[in-house]
PDB file of N, CA, C and O in Angstrom:
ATOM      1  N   UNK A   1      -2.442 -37.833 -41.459  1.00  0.00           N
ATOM      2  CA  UNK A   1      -1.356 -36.930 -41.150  1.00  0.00           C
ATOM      3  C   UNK A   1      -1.889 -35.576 -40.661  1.00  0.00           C
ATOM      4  O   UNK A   1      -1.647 -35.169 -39.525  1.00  0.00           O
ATOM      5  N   UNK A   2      -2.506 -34.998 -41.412  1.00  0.00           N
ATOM      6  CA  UNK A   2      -3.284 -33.811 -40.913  1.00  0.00           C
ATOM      7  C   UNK A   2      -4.171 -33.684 -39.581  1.00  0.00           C
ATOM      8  O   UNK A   2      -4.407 -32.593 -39.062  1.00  0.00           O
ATOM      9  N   UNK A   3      -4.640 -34.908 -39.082  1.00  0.00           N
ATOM     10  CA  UNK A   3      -5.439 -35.077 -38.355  1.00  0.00           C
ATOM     11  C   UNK A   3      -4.297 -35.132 -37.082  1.00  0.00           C
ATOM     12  O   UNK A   3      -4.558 -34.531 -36.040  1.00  0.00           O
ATOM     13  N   UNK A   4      -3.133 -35.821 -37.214  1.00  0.00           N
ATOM     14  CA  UNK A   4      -1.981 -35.741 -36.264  1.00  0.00           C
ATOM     15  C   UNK A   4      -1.330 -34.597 -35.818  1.00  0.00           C
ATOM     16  O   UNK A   4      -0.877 -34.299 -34.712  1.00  0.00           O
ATOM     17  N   UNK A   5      -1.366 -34.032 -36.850  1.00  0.00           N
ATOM     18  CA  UNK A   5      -0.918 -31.907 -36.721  1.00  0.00           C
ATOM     19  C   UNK A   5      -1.617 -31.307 -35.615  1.00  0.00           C
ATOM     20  O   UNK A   5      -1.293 -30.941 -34.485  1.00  0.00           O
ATOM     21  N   UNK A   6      -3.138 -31.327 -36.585  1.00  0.00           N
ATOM     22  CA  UNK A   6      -4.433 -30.956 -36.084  1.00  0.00           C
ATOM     23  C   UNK A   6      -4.485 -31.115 -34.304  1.00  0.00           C
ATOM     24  O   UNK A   6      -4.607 -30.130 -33.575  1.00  0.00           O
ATOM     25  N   UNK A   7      -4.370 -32.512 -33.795  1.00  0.00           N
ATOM     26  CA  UNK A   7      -4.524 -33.157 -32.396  1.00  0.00           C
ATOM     27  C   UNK A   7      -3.081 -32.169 -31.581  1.00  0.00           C
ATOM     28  O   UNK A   7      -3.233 -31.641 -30.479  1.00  0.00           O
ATOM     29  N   UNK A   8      -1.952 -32.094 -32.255  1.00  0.00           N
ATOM     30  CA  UNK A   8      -0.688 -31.640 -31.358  1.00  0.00           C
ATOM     31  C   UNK A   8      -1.000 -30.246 -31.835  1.00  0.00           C
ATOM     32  O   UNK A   8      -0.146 -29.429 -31.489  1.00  0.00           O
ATOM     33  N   UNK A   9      -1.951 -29.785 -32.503  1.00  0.00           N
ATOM     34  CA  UNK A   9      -1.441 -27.920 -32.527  1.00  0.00           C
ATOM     35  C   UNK A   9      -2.474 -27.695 -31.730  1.00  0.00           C
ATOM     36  O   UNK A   9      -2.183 -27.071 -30.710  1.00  0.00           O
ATOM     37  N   UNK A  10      -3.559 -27.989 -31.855  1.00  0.00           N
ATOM     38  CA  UNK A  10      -4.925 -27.305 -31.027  1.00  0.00           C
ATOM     39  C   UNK A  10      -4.678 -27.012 -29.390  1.00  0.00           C
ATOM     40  O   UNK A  10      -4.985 -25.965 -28.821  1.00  0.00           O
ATOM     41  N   UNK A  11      -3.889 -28.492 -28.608  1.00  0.00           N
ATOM     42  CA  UNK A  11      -3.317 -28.565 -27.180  1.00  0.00           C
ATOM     43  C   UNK A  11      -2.586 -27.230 -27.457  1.00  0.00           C
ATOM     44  O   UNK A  11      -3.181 -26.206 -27.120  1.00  0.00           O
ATOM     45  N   UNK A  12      -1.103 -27.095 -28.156  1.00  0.00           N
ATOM     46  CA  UNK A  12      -0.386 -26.297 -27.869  1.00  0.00           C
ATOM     47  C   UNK A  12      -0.799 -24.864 -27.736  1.00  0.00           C
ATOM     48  O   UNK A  12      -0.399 -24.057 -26.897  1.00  0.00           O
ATOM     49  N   UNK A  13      -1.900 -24.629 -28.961  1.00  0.00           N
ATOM     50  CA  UNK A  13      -2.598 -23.284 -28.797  1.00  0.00           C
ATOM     51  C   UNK A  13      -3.519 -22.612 -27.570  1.00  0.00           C
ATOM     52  O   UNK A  13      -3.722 -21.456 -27.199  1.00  0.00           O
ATOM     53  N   UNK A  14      -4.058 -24.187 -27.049  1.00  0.00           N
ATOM     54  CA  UNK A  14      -4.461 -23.467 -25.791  1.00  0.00           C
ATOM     55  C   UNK A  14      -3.432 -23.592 -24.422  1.00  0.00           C
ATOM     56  O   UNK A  14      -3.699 -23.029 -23.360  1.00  0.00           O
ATOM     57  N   UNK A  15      -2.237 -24.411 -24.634  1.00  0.00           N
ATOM     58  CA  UNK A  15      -2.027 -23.578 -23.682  1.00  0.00           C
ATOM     59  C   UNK A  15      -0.974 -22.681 -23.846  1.00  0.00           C
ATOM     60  O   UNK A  15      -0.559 -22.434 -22.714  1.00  0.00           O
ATOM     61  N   UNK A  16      -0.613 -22.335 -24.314  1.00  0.00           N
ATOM     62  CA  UNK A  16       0.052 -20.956 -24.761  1.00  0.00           C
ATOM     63  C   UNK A  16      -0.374 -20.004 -24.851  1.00  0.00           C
ATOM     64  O   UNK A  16       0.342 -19.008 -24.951  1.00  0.00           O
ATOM     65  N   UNK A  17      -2.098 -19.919 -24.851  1.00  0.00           N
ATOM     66  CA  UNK A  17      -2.928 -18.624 -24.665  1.00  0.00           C
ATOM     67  C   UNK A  17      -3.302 -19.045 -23.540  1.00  0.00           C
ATOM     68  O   UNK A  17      -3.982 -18.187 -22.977  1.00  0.00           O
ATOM     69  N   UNK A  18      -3.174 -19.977 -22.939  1.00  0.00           N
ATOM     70  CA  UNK A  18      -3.330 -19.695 -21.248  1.00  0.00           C
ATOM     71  C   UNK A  18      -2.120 -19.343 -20.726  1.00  0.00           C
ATOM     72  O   UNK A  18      -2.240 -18.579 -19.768  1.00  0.00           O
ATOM     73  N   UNK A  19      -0.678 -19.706 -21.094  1.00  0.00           N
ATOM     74  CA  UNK A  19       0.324 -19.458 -20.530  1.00  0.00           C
ATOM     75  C   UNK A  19       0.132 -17.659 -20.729  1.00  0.00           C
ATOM     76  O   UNK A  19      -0.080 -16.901 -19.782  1.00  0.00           O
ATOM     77  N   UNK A  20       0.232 -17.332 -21.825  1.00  0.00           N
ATOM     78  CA  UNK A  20       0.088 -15.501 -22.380  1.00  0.00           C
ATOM     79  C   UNK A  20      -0.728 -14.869 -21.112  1.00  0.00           C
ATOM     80  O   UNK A  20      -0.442 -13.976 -20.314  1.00  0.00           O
ATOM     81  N   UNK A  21      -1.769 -15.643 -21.256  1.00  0.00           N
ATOM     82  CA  UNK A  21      -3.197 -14.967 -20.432  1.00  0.00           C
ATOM     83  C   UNK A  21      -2.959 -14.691 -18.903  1.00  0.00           C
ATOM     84  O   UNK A  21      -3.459 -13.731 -18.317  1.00  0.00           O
ATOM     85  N   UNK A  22      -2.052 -15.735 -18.250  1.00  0.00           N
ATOM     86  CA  UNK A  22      -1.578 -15.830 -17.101  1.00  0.00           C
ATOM     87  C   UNK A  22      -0.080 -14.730 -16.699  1.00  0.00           C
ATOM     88  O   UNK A  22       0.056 -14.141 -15.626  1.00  0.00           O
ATOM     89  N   UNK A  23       1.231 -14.665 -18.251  1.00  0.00           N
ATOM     90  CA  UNK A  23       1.542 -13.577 -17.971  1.00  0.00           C
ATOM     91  C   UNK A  23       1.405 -12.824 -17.830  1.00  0.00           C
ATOM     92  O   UNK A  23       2.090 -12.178 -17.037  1.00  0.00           O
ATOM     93  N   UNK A  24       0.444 -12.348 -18.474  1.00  0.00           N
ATOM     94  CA  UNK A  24       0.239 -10.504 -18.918  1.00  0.00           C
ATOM     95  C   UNK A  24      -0.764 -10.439 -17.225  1.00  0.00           C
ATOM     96  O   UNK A  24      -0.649  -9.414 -16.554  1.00  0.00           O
ATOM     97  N   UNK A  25      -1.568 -11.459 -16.768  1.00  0.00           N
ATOM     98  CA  UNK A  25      -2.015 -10.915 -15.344  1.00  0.00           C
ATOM     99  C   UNK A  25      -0.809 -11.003 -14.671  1.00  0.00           C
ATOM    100  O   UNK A  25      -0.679  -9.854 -14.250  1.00  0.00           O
ATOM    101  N   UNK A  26      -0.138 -11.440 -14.414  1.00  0.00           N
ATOM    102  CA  UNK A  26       1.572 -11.797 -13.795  1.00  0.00           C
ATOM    103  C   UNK A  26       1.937 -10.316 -13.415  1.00  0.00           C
ATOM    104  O   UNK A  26       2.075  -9.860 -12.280  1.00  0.00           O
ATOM    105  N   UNK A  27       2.076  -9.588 -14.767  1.00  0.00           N
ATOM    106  CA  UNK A  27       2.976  -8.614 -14.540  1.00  0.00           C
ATOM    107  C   UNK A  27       1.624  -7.409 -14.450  1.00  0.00           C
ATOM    108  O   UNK A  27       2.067  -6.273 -14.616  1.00  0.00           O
ATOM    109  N   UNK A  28       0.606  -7.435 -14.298  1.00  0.00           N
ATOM    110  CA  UNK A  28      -0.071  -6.723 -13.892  1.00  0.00           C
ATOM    111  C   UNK A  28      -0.345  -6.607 -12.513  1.00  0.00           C
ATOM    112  O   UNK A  28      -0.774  -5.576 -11.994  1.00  0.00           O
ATOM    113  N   UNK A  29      -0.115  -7.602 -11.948  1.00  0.00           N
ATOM    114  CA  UNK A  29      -0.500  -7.525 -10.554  1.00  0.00           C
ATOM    115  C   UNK A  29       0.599  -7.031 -10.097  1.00  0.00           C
ATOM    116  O   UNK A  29       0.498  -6.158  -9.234  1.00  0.00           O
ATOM    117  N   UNK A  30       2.137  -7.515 -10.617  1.00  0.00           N
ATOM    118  CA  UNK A  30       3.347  -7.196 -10.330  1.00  0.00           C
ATOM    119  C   UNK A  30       3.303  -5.509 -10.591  1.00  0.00           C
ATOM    120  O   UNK A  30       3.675  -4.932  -9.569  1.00  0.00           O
ATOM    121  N   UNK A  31       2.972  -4.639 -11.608  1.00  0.00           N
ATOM    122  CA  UNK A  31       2.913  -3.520 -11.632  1.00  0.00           C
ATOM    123  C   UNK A  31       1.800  -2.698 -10.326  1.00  0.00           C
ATOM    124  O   UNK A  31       1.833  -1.519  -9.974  1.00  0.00           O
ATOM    125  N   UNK A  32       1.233  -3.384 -10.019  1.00  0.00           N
ATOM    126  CA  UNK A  32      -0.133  -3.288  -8.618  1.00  0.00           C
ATOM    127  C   UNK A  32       0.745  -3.264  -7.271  1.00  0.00           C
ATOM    128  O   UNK A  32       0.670  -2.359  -6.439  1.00  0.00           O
ATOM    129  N   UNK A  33       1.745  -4.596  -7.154  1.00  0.00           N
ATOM    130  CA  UNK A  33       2.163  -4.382  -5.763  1.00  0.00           C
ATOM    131  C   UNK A  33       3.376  -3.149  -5.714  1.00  0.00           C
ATOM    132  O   UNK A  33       3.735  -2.269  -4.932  1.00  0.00           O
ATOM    133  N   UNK A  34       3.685  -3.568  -6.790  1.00  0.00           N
ATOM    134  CA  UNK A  34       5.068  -1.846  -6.852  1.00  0.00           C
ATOM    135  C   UNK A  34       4.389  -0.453  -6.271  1.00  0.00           C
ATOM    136  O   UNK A  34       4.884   0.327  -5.457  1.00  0.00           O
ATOM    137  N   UNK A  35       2.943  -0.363  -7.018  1.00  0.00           N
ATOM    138  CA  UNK A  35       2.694   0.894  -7.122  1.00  0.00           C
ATOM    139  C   UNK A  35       2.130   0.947  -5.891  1.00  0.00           C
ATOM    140  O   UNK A  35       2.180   2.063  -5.375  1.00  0.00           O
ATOM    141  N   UNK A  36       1.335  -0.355  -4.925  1.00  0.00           N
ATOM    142  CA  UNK A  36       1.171  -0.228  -3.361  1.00  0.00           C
ATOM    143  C   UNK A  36       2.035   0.009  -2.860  1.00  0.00           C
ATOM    144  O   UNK A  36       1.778   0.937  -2.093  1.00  0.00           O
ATOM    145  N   UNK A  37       3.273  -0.346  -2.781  1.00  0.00           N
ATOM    146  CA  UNK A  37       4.500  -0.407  -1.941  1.00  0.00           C
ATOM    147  C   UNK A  37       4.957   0.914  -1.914  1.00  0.00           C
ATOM    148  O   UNK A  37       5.217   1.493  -0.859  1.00  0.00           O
ATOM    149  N   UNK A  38       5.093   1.528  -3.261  1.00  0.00           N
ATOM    150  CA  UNK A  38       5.256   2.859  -3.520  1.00  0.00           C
ATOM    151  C   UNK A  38       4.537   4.045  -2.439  1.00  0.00           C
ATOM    152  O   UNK A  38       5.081   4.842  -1.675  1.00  0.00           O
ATOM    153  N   UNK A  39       3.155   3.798  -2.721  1.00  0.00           N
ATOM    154  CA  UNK A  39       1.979   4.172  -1.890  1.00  0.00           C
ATOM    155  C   UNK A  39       2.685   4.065  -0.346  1.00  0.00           C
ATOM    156  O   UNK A  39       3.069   4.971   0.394  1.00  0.00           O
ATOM    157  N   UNK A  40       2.697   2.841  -0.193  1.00  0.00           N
ATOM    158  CA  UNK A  40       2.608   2.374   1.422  1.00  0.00           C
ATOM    159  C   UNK A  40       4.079   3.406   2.285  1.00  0.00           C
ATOM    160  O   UNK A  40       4.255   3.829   3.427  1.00  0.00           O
ATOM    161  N   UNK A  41       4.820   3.453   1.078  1.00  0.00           N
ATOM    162  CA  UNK A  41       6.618   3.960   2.017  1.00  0.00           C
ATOM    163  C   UNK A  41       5.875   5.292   1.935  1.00  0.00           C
ATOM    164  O   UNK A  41       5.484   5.765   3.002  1.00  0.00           O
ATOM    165  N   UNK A  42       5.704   5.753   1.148  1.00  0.00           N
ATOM    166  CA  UNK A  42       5.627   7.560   1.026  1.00  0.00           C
ATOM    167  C   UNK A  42       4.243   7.825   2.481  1.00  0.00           C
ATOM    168  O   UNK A  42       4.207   8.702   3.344  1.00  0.00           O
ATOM    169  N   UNK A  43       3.196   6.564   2.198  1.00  0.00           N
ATOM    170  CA  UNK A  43       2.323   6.960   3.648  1.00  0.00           C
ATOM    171  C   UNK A  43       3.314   7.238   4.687  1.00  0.00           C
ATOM    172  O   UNK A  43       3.238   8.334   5.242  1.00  0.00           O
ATOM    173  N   UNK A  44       4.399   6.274   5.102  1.00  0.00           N
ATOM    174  CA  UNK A  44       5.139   5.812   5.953  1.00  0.00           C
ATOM    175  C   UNK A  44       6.104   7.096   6.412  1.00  0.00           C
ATOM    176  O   UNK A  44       6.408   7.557   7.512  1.00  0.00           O
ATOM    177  N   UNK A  45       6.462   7.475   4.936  1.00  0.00           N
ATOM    178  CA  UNK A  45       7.498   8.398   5.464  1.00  0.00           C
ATOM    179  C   UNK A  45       6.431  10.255   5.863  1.00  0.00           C
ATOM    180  O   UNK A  45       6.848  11.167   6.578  1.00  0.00           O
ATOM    181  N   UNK A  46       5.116  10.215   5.116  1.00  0.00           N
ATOM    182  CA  UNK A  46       4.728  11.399   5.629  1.00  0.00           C
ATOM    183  C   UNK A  46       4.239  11.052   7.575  1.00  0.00           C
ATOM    184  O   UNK A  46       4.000  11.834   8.495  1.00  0.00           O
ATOM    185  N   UNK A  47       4.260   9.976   7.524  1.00  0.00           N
ATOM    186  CA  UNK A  47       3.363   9.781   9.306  1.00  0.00           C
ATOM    187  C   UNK A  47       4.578  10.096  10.046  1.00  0.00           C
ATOM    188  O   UNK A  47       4.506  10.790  11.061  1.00  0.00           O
ATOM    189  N   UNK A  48       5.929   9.541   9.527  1.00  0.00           N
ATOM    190  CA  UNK A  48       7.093  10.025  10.251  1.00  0.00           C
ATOM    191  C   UNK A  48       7.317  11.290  10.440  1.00  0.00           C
ATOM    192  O   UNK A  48       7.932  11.671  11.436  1.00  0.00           O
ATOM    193  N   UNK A  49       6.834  12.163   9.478  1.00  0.00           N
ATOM    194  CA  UNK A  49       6.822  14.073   9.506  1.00  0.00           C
ATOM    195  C   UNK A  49       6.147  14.225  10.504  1.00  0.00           C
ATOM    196  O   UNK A  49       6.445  14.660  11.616  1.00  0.00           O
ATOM    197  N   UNK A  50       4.883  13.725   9.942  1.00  0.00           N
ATOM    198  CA  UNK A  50       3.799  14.052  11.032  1.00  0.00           C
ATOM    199  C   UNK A  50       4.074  13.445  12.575  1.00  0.00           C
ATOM    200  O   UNK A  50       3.417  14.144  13.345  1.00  0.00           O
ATOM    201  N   UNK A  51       4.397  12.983  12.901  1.00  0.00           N
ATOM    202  CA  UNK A  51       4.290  12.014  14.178  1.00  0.00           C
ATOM    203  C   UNK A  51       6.138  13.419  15.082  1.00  0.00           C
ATOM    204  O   UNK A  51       6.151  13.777  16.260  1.00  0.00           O
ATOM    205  N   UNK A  52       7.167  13.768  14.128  1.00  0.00           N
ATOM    206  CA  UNK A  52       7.746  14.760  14.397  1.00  0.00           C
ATOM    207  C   UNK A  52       7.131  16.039  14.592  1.00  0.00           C
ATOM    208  O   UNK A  52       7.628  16.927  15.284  1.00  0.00           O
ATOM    209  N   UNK A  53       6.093  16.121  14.002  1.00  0.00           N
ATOM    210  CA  UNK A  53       5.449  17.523  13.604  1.00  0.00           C
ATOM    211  C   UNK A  53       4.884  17.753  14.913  1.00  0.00           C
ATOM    212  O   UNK A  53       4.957  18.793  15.567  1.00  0.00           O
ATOM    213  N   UNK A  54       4.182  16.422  15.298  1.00  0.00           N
ATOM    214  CA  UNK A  54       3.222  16.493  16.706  1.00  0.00           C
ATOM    215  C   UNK A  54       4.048  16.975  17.980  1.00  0.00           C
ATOM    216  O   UNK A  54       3.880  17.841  18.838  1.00  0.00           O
ATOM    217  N   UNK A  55       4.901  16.131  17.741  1.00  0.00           N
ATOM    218  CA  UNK A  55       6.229  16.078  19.576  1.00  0.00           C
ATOM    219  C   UNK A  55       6.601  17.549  19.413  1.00  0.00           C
ATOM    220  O   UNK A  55       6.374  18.340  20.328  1.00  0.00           O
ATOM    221  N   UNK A  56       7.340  18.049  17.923  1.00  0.00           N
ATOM    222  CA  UNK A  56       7.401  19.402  18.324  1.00  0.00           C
ATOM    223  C   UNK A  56       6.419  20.366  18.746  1.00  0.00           C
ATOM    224  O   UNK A  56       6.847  21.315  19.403  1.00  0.00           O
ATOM    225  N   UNK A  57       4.456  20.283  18.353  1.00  0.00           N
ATOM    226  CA  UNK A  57       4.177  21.059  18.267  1.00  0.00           C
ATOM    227  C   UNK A  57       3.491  20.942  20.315  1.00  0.00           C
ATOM    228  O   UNK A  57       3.065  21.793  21.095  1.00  0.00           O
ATOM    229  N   UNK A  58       3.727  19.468  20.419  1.00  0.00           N
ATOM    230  CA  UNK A  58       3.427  18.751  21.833  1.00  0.00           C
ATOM    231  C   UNK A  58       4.146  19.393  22.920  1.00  0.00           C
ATOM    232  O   UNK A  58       3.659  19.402  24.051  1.00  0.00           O
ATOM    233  N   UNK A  59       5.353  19.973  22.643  1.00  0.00           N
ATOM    234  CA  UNK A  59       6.633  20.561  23.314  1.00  0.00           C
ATOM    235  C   UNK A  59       5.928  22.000  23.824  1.00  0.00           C
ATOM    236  O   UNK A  59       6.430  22.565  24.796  1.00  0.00           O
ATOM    237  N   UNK A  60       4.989  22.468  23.288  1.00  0.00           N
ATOM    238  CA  UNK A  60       4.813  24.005  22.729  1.00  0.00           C
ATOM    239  C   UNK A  60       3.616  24.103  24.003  1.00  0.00           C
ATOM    240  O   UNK A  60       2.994  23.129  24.427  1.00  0.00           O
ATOM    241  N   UNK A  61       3.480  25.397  24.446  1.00  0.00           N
ATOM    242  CA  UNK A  61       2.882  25.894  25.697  1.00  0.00           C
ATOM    243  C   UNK A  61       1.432  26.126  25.452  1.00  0.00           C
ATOM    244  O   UNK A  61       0.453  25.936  26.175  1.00  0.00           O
ATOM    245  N   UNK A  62       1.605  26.782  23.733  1.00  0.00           N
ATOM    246  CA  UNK A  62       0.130  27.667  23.697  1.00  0.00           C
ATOM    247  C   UNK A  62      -1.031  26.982  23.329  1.00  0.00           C
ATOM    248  O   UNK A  62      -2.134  27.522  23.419  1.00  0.00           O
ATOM    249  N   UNK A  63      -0.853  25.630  22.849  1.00  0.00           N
ATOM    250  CA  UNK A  63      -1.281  24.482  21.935  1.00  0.00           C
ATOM    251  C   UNK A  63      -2.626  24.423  23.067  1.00  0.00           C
ATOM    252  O   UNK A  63      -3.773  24.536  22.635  1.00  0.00           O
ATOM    253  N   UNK A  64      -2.375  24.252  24.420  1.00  0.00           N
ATOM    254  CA  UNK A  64      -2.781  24.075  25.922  1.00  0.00           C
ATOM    255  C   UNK A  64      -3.520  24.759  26.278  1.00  0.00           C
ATOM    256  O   UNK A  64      -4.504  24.618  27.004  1.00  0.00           O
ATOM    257  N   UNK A  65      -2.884  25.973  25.538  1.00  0.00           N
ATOM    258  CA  UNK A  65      -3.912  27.268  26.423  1.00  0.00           C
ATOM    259  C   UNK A  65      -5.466  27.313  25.212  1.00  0.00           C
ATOM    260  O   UNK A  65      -6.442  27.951  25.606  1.00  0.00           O
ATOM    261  N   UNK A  66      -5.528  26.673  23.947  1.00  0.00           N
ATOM    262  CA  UNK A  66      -6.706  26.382  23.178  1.00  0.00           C
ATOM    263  C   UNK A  66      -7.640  25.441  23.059  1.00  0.00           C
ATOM    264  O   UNK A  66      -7.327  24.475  22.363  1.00  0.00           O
ATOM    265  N   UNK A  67      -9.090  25.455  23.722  1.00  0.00           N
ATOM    266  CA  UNK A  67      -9.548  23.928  24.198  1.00  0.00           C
ATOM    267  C   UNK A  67      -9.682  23.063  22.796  1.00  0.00           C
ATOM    268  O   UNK A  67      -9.439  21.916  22.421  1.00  0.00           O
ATOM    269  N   UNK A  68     -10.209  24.285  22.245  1.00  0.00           N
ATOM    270  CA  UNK A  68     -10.293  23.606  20.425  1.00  0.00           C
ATOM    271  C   UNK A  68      -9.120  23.054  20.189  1.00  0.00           C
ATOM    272  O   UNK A  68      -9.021  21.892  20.583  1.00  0.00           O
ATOM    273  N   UNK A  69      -8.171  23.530  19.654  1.00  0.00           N
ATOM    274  CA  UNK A  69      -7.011  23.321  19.229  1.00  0.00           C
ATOM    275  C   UNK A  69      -6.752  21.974  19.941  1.00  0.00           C
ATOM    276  O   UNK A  69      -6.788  20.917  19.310  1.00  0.00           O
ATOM    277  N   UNK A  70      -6.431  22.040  21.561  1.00  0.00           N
ATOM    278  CA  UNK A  70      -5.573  20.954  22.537  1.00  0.00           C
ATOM    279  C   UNK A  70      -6.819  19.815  22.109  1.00  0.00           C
ATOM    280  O   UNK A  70      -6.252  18.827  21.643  1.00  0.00           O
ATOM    281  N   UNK A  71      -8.291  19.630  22.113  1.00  0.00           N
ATOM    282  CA  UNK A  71      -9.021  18.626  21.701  1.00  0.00           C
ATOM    283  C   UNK A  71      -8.394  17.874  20.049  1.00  0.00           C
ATOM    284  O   UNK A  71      -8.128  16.684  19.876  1.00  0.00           O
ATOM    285  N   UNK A  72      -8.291  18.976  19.030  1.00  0.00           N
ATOM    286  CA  UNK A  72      -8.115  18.542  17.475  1.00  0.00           C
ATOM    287  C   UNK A  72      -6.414  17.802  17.621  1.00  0.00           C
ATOM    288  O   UNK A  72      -5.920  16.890  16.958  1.00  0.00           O
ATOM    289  N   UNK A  73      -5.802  18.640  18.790  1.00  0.00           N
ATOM    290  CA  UNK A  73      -3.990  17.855  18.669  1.00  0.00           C
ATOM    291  C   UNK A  73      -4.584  16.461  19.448  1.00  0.00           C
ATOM    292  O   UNK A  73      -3.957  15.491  19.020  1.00  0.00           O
ATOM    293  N   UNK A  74      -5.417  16.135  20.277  1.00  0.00           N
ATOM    294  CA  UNK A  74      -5.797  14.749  21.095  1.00  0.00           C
ATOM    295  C   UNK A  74      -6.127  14.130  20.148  1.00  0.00           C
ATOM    296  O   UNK A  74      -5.173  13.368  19.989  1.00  0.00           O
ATOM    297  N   UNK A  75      -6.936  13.893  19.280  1.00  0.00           N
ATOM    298  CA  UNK A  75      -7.665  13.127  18.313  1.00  0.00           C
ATOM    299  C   UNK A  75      -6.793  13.028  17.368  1.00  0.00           C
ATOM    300  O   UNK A  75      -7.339  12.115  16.748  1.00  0.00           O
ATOM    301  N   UNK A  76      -5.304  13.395  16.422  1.00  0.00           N
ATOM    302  CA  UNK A  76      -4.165  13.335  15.953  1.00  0.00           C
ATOM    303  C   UNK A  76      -3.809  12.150  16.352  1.00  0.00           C
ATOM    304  O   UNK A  76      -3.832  11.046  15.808  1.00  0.00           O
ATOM    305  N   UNK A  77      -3.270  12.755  18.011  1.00  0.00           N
ATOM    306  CA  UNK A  77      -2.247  11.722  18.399  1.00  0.00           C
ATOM    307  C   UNK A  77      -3.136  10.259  18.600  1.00  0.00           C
ATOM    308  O   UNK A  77      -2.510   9.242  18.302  1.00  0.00           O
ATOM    309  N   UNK A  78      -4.165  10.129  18.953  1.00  0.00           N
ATOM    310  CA  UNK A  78      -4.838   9.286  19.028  1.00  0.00           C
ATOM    311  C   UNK A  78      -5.033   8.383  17.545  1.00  0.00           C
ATOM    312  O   UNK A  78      -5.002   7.157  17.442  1.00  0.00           O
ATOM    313  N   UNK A  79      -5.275   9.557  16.269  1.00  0.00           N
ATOM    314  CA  UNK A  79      -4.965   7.904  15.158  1.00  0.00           C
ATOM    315  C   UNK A  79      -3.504   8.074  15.516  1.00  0.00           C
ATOM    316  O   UNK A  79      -3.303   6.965  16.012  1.00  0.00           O
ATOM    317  N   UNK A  80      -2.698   8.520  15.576  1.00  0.00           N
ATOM    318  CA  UNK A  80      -1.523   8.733  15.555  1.00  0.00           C
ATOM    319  C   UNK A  80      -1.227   7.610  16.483  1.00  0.00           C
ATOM    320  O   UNK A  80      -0.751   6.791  15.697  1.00  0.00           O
ATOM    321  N   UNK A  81      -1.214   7.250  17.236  1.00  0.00           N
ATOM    322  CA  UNK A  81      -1.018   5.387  18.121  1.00  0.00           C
ATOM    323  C   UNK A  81      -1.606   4.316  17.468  1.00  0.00           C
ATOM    324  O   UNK A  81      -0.938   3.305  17.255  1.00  0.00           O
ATOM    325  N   UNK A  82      -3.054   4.416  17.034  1.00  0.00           N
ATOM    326  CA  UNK A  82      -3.567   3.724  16.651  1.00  0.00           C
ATOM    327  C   UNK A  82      -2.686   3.283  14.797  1.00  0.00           C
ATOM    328  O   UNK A  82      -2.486   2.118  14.453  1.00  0.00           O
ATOM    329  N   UNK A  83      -2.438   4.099  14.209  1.00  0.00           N
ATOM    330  CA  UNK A  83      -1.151   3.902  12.906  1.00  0.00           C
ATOM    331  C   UNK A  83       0.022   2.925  13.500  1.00  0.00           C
ATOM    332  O   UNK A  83       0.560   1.912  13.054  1.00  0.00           O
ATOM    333  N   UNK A  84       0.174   3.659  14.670  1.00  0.00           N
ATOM    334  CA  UNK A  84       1.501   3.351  15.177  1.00  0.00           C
ATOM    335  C   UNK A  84       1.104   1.394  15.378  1.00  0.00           C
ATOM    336  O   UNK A  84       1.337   0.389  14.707  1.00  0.00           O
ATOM    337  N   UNK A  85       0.528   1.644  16.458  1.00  0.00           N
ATOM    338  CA  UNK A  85       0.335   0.087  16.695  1.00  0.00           C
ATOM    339  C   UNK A  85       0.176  -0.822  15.611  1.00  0.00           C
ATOM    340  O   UNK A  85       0.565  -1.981  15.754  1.00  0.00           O
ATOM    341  N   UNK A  86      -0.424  -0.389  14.383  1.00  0.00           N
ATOM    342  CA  UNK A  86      -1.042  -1.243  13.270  1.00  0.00           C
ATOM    343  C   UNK A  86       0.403  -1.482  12.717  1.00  0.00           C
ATOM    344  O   UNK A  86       0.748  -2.662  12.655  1.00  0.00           O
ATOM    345  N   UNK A  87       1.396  -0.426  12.260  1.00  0.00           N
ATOM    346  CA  UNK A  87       2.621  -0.598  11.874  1.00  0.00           C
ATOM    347  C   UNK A  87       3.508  -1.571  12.820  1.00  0.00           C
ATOM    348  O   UNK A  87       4.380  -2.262  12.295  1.00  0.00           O
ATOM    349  N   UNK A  88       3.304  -1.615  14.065  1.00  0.00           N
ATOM    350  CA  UNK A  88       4.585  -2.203  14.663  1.00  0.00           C
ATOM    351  C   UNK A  88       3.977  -4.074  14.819  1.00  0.00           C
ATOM    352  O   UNK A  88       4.780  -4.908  15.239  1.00  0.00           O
ATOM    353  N   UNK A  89       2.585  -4.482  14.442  1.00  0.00           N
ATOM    354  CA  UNK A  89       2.191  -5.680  14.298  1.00  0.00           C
ATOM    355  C   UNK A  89       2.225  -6.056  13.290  1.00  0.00           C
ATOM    356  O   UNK A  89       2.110  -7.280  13.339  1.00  0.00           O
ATOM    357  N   UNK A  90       2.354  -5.603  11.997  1.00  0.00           N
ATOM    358  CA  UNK A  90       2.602  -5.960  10.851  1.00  0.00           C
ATOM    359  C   UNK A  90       3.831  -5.775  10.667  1.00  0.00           C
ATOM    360  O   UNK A  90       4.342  -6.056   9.583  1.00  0.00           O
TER     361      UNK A  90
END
């Protein structure tokens, strides 16, 4: 009789600490993609500032008249497409 216990509890114990072992990563990874997603919109919504920030500052005369400056706004807009494109293929 004991030996019959013994055979049906030992199975159940392991897998129920594999089932446990597998939740608790479950909702860890689940707490991982939230906090990417989280991450990913707020990237999303500052590139949208920024990508406004540019056209207005793109609009502007004096930006032109600075080689420094008009080089550092080129290299912007430049990741600034390169974001862009990566966003509109995914």
């Amino acid at each position: 009789m004991f030996t019959i216990i013994n055979a049906i509890l030992w199975p159940l114990t392991i897998v129920g600490f594999v089932i446990y072992n597998l939740y608790r990563k479950n909702v860890k990874l689940e707490s991982s993609v939230i906090k990417q997603n989280n991450f990913i919109t707020e990237i999303l919504s500052t590139f949208k500032d920024l990508t406004k920030a540019t056209e207005k500052i793109d609009s502007t005369i004096w930006v032109q008249s600075d080689p420094e400056l008009l080089s550092l706004f080129e290299s912007v807009k430049e990741i600034q497409n390169k974001i862009k494109e990566y966003i509109e293929t995914t």
